[in-house]
Structure formats: structure tokens, C-alpha cells
Biopython code that builds the backbone (N, CA, C, O; Angstrom):
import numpy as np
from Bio.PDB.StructureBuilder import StructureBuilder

atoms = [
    (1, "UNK", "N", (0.820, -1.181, 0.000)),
    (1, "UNK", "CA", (0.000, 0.000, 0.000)),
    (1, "UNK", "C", (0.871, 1.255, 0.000)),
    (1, "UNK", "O", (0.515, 2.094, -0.827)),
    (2, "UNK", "N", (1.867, 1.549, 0.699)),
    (2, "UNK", "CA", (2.840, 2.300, 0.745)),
    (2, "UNK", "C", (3.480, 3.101, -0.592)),
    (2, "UNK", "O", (3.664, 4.268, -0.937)),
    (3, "UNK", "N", (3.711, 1.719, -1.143)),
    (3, "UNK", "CA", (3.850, 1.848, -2.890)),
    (3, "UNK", "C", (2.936, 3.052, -3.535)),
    (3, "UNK", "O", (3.176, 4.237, -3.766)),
    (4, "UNK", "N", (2.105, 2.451, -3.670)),
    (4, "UNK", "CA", (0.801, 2.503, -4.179)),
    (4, "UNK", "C", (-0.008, 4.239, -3.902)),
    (4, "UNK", "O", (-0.851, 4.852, -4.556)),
    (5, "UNK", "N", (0.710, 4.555, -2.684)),
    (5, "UNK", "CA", (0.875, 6.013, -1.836)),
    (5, "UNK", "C", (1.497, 6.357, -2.628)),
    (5, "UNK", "O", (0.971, 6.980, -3.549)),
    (6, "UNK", "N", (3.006, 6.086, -2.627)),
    (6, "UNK", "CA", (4.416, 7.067, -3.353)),
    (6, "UNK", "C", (3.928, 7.425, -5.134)),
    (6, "UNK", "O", (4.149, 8.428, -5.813)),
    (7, "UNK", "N", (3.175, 6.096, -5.487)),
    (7, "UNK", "CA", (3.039, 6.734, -6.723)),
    (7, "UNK", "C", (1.538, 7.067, -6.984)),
    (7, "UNK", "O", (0.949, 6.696, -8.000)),
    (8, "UNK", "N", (0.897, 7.889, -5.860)),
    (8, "UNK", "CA", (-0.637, 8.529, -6.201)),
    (8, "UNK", "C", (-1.227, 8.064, -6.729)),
    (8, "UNK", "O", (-2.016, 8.672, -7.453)),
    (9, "UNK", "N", (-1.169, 6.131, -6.650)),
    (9, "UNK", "CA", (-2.471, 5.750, -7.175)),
    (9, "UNK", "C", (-3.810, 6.158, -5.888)),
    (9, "UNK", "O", (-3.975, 6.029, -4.675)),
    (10, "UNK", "N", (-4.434, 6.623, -6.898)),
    (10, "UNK", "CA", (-6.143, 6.671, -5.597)),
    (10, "UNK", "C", (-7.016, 5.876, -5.997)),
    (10, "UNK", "O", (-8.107, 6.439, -5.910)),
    (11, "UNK", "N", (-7.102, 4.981, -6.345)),
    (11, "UNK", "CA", (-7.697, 3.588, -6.312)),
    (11, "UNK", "C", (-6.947, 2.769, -6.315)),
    (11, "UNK", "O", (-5.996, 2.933, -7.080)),
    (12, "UNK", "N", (-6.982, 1.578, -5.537)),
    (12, "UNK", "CA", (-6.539, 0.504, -5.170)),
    (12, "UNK", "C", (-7.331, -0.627, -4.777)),
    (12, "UNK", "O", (-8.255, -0.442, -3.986)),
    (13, "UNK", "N", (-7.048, -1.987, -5.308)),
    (13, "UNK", "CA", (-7.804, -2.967, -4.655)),
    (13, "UNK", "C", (-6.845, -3.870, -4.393)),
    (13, "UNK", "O", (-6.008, -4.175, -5.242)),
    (14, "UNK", "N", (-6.882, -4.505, -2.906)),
    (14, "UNK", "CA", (-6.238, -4.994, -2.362)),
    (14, "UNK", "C", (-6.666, -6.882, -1.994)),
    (14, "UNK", "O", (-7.309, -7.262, -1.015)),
    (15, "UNK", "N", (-6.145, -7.683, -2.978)),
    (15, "UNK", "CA", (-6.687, -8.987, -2.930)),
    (15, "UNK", "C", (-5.733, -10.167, -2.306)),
    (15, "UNK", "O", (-4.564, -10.440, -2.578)),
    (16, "UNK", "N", (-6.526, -10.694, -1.490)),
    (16, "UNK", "CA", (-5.616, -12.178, -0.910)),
    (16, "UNK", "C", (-6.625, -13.518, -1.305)),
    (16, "UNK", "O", (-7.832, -13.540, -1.548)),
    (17, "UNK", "N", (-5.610, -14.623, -1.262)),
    (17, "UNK", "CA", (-6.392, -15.623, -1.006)),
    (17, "UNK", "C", (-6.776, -16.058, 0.512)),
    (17, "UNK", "O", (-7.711, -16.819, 0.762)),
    (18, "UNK", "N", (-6.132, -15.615, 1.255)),
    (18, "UNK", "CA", (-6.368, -16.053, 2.510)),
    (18, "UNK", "C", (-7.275, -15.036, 3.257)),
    (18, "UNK", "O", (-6.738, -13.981, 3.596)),
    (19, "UNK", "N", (-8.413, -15.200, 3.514)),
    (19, "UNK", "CA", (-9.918, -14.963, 4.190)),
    (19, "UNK", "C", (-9.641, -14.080, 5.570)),
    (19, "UNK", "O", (-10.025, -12.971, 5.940)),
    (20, "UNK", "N", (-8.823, -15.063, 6.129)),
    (20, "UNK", "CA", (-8.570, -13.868, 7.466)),
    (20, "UNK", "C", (-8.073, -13.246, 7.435)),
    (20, "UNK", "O", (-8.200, -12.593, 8.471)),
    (21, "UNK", "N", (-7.194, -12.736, 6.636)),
    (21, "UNK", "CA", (-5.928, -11.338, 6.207)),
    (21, "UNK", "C", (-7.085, -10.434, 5.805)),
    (21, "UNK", "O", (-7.178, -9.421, 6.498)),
    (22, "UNK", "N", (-7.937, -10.570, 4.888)),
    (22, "UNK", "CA", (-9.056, -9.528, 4.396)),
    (22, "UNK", "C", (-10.031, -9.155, 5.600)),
    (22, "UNK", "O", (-10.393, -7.996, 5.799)),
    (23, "UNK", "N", (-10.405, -10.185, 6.351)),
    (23, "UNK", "CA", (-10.915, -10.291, 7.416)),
    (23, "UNK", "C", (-10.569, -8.927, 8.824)),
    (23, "UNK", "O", (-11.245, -8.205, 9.557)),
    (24, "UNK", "N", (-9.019, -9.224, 8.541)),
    (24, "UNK", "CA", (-8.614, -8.633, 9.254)),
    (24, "UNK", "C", (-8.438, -7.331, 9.525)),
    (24, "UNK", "O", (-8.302, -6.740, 10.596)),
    (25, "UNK", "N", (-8.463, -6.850, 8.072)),
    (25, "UNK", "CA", (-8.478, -5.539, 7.612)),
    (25, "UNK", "C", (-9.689, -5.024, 7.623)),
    (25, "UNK", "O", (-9.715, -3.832, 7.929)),
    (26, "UNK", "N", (-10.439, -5.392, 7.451)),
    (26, "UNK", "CA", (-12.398, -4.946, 7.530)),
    (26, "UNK", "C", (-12.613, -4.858, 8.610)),
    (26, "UNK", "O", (-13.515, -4.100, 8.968)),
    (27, "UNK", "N", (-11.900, -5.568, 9.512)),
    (27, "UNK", "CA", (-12.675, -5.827, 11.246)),
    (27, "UNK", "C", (-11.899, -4.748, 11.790)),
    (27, "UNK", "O", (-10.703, -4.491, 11.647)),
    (28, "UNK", "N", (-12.908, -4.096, 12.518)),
    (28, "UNK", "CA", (-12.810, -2.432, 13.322)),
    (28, "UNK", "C", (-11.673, -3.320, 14.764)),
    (28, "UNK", "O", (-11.628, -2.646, 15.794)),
    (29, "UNK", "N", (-11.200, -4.106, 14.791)),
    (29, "UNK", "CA", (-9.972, -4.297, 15.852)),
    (29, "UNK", "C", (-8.919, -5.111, 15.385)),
    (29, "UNK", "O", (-8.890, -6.184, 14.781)),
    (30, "UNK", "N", (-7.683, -3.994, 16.002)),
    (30, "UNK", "CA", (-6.747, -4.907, 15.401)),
    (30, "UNK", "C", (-6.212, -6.023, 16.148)),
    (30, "UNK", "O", (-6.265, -6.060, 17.378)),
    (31, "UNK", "N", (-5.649, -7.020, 15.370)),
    (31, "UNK", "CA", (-5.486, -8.177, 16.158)),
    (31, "UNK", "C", (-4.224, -8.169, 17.065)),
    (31, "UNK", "O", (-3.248, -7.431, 16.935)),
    (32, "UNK", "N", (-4.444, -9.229, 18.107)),
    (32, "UNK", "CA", (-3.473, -8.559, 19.216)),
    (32, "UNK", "C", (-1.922, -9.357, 19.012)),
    (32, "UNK", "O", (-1.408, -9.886, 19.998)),
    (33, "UNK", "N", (-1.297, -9.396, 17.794)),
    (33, "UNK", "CA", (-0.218, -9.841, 17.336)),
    (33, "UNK", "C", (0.898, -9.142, 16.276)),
    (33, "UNK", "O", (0.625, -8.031, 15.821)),
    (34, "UNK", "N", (1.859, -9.649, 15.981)),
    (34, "UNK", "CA", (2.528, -9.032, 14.822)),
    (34, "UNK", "C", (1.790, -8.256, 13.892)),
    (34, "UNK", "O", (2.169, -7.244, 13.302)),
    (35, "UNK", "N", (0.614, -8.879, 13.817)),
    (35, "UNK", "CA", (0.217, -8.577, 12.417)),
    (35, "UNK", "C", (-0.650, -7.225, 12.630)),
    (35, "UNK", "O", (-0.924, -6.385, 11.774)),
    (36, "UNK", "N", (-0.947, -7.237, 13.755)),
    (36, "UNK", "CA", (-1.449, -5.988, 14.383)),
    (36, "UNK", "C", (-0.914, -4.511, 14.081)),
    (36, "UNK", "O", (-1.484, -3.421, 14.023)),
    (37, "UNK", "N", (0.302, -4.884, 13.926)),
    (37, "UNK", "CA", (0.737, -3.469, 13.519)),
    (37, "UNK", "C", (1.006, -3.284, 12.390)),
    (37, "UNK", "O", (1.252, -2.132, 12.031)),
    (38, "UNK", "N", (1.042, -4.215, 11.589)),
    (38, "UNK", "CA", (1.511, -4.207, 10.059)),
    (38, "UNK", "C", (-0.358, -3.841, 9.517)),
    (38, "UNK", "O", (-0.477, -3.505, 8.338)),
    (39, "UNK", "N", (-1.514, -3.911, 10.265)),
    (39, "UNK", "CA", (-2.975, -3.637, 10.225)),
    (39, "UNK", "C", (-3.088, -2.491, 10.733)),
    (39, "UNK", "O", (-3.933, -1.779, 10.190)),
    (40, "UNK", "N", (-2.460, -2.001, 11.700)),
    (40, "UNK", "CA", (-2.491, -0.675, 11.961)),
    (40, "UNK", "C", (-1.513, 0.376, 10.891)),
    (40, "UNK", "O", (-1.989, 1.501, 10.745)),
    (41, "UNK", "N", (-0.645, 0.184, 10.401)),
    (41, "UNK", "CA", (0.230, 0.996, 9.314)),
    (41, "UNK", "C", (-0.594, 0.967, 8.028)),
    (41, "UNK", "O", (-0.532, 2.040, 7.427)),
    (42, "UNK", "N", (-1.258, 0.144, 7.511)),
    (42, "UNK", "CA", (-1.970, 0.093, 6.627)),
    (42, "UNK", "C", (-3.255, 0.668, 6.598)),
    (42, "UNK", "O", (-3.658, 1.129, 5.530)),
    (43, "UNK", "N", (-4.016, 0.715, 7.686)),
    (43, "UNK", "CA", (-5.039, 1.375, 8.022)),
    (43, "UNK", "C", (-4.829, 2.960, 7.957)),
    (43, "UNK", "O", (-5.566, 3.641, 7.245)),
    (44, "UNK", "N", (-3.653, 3.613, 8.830)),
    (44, "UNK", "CA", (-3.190, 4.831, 8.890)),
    (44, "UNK", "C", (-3.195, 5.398, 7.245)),
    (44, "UNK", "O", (-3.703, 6.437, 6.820)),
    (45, "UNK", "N", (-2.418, 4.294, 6.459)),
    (45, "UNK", "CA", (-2.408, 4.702, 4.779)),
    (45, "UNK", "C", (-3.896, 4.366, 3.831)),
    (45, "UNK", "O", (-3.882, 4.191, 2.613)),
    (46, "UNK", "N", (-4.918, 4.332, 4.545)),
    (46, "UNK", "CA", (-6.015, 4.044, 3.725)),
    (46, "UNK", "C", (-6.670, 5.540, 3.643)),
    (46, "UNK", "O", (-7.754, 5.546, 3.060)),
    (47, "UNK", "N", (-6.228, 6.773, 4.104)),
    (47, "UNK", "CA", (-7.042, 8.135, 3.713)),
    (47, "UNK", "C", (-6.398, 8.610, 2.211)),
    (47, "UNK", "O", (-6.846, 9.399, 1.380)),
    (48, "UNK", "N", (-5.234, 7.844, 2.219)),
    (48, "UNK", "CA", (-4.799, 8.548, 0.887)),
    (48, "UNK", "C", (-5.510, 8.146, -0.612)),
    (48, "UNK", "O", (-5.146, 8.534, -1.723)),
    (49, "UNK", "N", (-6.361, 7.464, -0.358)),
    (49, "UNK", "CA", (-6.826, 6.560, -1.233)),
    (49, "UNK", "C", (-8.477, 7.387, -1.695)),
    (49, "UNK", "O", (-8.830, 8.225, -0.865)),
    (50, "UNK", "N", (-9.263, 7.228, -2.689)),
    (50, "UNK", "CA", (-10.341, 7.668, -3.026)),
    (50, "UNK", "C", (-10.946, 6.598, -2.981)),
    (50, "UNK", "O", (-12.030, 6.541, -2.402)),
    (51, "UNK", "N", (-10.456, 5.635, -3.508)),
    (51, "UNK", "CA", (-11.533, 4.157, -3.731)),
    (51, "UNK", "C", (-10.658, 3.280, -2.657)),
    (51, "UNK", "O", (-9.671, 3.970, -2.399)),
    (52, "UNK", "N", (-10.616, 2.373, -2.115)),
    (52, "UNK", "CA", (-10.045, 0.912, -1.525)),
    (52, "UNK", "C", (-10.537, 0.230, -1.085)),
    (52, "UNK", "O", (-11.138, 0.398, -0.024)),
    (53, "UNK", "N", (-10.472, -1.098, -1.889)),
    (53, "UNK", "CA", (-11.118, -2.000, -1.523)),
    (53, "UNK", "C", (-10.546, -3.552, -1.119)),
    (53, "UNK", "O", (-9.825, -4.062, -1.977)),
    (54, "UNK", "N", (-10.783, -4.282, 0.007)),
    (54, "UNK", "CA", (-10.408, -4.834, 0.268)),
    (54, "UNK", "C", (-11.354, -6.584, -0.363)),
    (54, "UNK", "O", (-12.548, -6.834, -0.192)),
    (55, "UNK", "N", (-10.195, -7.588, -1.143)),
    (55, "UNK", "CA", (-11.326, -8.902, -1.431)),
    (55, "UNK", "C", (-10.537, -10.052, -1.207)),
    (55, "UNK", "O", (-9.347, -10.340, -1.337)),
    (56, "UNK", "N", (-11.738, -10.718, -0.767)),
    (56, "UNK", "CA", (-10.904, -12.381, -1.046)),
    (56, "UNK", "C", (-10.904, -12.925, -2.690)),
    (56, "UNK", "O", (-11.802, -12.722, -3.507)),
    (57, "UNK", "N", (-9.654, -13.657, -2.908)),
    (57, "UNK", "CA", (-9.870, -14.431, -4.091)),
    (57, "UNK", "C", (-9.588, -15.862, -3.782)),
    (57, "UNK", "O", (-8.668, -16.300, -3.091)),
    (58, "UNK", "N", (-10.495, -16.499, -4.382)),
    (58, "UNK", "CA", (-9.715, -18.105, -4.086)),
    (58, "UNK", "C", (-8.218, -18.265, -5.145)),
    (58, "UNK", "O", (-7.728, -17.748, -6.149)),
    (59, "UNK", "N", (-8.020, -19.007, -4.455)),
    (59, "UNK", "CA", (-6.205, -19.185, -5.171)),
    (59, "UNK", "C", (-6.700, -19.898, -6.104)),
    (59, "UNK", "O", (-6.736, -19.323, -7.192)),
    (60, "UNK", "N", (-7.154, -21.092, -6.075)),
    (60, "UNK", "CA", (-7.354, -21.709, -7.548)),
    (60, "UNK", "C", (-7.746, -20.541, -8.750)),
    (60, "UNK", "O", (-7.624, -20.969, -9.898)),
    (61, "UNK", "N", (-8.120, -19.376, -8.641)),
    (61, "UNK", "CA", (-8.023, -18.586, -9.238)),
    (61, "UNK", "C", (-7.401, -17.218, -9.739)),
    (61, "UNK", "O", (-7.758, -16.426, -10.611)),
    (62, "UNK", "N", (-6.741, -17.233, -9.192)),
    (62, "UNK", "CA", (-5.031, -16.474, -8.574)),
    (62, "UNK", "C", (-4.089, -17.122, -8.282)),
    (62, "UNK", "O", (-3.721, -17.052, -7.110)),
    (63, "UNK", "N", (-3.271, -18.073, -9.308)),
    (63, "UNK", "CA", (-2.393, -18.852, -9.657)),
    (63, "UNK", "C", (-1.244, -17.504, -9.601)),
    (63, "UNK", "O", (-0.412, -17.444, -8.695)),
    (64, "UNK", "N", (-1.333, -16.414, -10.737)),
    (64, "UNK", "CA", (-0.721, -15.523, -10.946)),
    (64, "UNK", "C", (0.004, -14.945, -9.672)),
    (64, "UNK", "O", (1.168, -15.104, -9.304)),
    (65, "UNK", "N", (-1.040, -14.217, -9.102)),
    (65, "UNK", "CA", (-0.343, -13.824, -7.487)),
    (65, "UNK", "C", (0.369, -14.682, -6.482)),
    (65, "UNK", "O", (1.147, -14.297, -5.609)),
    (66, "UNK", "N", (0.030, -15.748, -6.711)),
    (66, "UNK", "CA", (0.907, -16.808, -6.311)),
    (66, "UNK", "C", (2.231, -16.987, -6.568)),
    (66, "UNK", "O", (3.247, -16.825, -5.893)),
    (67, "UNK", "N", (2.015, -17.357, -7.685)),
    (67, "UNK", "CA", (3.222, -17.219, -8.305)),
    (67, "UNK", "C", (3.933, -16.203, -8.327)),
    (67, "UNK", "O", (5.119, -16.437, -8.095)),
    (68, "UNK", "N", (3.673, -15.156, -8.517)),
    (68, "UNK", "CA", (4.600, -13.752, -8.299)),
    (68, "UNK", "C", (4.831, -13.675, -6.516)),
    (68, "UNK", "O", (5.948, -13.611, -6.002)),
    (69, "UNK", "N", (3.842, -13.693, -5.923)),
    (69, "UNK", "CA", (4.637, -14.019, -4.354)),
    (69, "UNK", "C", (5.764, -14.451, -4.475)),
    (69, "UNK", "O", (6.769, -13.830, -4.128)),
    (70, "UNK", "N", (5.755, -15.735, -5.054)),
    (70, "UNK", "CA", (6.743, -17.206, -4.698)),
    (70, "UNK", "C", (7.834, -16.703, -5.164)),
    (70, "UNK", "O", (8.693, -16.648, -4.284)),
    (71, "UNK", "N", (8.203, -16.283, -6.239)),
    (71, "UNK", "CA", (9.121, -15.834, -7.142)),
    (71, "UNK", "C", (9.473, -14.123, -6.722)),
    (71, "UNK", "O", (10.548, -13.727, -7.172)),
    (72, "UNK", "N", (8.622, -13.056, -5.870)),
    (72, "UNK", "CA", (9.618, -12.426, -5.367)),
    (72, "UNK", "C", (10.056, -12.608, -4.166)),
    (72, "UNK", "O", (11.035, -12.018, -3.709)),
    (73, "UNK", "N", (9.211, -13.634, -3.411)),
    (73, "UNK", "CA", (9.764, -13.827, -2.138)),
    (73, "UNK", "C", (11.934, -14.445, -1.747)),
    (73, "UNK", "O", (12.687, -14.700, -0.807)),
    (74, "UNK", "N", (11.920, -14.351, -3.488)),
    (74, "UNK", "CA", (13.623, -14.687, -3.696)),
    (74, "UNK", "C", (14.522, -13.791, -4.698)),
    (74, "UNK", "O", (15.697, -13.778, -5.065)),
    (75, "UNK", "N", (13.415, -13.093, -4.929)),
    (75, "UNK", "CA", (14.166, -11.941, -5.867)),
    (75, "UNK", "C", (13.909, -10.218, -5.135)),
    (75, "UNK", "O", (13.550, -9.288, -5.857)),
    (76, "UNK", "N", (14.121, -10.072, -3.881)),
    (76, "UNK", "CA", (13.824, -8.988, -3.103)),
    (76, "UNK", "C", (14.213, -7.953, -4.237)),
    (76, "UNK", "O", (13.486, -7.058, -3.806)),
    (77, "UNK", "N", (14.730, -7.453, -5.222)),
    (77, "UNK", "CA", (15.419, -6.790, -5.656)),
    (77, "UNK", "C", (14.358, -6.089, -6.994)),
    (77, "UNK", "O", (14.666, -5.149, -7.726)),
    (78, "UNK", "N", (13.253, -6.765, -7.008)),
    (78, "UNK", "CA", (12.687, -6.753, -8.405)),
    (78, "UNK", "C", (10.851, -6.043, -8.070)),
    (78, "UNK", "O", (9.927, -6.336, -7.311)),
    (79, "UNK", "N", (11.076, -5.119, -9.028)),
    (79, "UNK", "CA", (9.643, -4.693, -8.530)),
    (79, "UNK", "C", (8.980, -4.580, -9.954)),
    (79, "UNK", "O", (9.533, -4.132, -10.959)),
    (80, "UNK", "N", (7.789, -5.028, -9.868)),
    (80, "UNK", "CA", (6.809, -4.393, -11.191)),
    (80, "UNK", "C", (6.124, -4.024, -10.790)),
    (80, "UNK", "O", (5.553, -4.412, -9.771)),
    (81, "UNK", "N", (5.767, -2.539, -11.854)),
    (81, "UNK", "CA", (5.022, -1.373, -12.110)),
    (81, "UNK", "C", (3.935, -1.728, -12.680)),
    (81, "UNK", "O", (2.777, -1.823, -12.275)),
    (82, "UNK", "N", (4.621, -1.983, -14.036)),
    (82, "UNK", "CA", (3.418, -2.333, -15.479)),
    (82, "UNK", "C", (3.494, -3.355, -16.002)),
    (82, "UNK", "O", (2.445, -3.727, -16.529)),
    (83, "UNK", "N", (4.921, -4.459, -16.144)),
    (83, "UNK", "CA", (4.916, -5.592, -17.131)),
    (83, "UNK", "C", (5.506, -6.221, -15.938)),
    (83, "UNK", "O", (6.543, -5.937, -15.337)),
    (84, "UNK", "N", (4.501, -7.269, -15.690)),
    (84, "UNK", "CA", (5.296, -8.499, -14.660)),
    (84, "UNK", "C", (6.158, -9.228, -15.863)),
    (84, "UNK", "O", (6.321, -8.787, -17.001)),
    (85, "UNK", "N", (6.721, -10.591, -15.253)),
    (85, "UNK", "CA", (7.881, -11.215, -16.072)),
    (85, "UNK", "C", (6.743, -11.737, -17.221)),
    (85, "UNK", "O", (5.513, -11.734, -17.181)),
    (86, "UNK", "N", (7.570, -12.125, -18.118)),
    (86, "UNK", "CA", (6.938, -12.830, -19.553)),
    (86, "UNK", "C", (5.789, -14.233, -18.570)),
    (86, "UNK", "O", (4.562, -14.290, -18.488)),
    (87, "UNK", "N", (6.583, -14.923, -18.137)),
    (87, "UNK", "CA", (6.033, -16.169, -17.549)),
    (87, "UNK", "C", (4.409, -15.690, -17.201)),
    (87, "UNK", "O", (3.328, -16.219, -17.461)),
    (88, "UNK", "N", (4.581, -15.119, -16.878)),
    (88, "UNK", "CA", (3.500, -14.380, -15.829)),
    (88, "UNK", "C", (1.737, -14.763, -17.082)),
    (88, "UNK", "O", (0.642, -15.239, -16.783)),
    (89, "UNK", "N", (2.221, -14.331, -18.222)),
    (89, "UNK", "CA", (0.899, -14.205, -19.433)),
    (89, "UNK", "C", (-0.171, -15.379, -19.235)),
    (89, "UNK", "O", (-1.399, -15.367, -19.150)),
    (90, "UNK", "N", (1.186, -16.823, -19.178)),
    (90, "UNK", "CA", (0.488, -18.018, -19.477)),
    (90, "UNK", "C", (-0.834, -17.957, -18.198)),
    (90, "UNK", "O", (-2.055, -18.015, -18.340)),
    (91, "UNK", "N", (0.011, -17.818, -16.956)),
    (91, "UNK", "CA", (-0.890, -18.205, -15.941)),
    (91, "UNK", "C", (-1.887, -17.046, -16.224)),
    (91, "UNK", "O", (-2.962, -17.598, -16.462)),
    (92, "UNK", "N", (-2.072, -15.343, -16.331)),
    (92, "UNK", "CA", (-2.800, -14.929, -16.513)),
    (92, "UNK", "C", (-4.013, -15.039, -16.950)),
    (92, "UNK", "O", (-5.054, -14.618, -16.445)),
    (93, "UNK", "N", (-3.750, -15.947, -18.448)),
    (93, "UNK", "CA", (-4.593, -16.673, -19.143)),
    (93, "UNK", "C", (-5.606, -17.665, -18.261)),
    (93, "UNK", "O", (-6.820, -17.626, -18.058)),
    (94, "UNK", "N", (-4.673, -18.464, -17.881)),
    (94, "UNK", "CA", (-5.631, -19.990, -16.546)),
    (94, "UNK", "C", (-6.589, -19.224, -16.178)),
    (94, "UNK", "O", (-7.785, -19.299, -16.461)),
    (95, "UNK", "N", (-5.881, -18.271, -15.357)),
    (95, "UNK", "CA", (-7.101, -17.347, -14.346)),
    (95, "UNK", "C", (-8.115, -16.754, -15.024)),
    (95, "UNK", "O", (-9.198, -16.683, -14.442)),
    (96, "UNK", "N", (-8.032, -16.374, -15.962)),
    (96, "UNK", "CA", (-9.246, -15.649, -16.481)),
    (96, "UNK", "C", (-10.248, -16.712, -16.912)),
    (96, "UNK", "O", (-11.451, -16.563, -16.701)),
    (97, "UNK", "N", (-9.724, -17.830, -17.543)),
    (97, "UNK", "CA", (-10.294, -18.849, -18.309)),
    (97, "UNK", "C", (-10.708, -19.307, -16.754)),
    (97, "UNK", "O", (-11.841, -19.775, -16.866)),
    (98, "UNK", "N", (-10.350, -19.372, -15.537)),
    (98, "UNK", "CA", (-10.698, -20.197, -14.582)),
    (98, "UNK", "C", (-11.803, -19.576, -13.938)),
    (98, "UNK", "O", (-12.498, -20.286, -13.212)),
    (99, "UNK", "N", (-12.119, -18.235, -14.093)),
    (99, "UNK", "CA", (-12.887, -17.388, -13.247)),
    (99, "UNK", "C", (-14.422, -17.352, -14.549)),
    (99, "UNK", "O", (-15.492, -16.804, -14.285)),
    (100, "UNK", "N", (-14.185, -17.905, -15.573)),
    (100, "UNK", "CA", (-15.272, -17.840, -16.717)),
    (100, "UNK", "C", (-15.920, -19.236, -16.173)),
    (100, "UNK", "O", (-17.079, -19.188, -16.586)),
    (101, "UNK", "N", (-15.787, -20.194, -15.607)),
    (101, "UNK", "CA", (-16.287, -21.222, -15.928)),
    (101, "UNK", "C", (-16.895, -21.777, -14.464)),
    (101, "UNK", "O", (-17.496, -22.850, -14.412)),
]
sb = StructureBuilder()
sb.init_structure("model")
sb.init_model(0)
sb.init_chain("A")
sb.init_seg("    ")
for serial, (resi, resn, name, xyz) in enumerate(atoms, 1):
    if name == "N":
        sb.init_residue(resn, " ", resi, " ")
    sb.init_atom(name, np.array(xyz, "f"), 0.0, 1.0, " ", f" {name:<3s}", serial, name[0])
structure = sb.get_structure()
């Protein structure tokens, strides 16, 4: 989200597969752990925003984000803006074709 600040996007939608992370962010308390404050810093950065929205996606349908997790969780060094890696198209494709049917 921070990002997303620095470069004045004012809409943002913010998607996980995992239910209680979205959960967590919607629910008016923060939880009483690590993650608590990484929910409170994010919250603080939600006025900069015009639109934000917070969703679940099932992963079987977000292969993509997955995969880009997985793959920067070892390339700290690499950020996309506008063109994720080439690889990235095929799975794009799954997902869309997966979310039609």
C-alpha cells in the first residue's frame, strides 16, 4: 500500500487468497499480534486513497499472485510497475479462463 501512496495511485484494490488477512483488515480491531501493527500501518495509509477495496480471491483462481509471491519472495530486488515477467501471461490466461467457468 505504501507503494501505491508514493506513486498517487487513488484507487486501489487490495486482494488475498487467505480470508482472514481480508478479514482482518475490515474488522474495526486490530489483532493482538505481529500482524497488528503491520494492520495498523496500513489502516493509517487508507485516507490517501479515493476508492479501496479490500477482497478475497480463491487461489485456484489467482495462480498468478501466487506465483509472483513465490518468485519475489527470492528476488527482493525486483519490482513491477506495469509488465510483470513474460512467464507471468500463461498463468494470466488460466485465471481468467478459470474465473469464466
Amino acid at each position: 500500500m505504501r507503494n501505491s501512496q508514493m506513486m498517487l495511485f487513488l484507487n486501489l484494490i487490495v486482494e488475498s487468497d487467505l480470508q482472514n488477512v481480508i478479514y482482518t483488515f475490515t474488522d474495526a480491531q486490530s489483532p493482538l499480534s505481529y500482524m497488528g501493527t503491520i494492520v495498523d500501518d496500513c489502516r493509517l495509509l487508507t485516507c490517501h486513497f479515493q476508492n479501496l477495496q479490500f477482497a478475497h480471491i480463491r487461489r485456484e483462481v489467482n495462480q498468478a499472485a501466487h506465483y509472483l509471491a513465490k518468485y519475489a519472495s527470492s528476488h527482493h530486488e525486483n519490482v513491477w510497475i506495469e509488465d510483470a515477467p513474460n512467464y507471468i501471461d500463461v498463468i494470466l490466461t488460466f485465471d481468467l479462463l478459470s474465473n469464466t467457468l
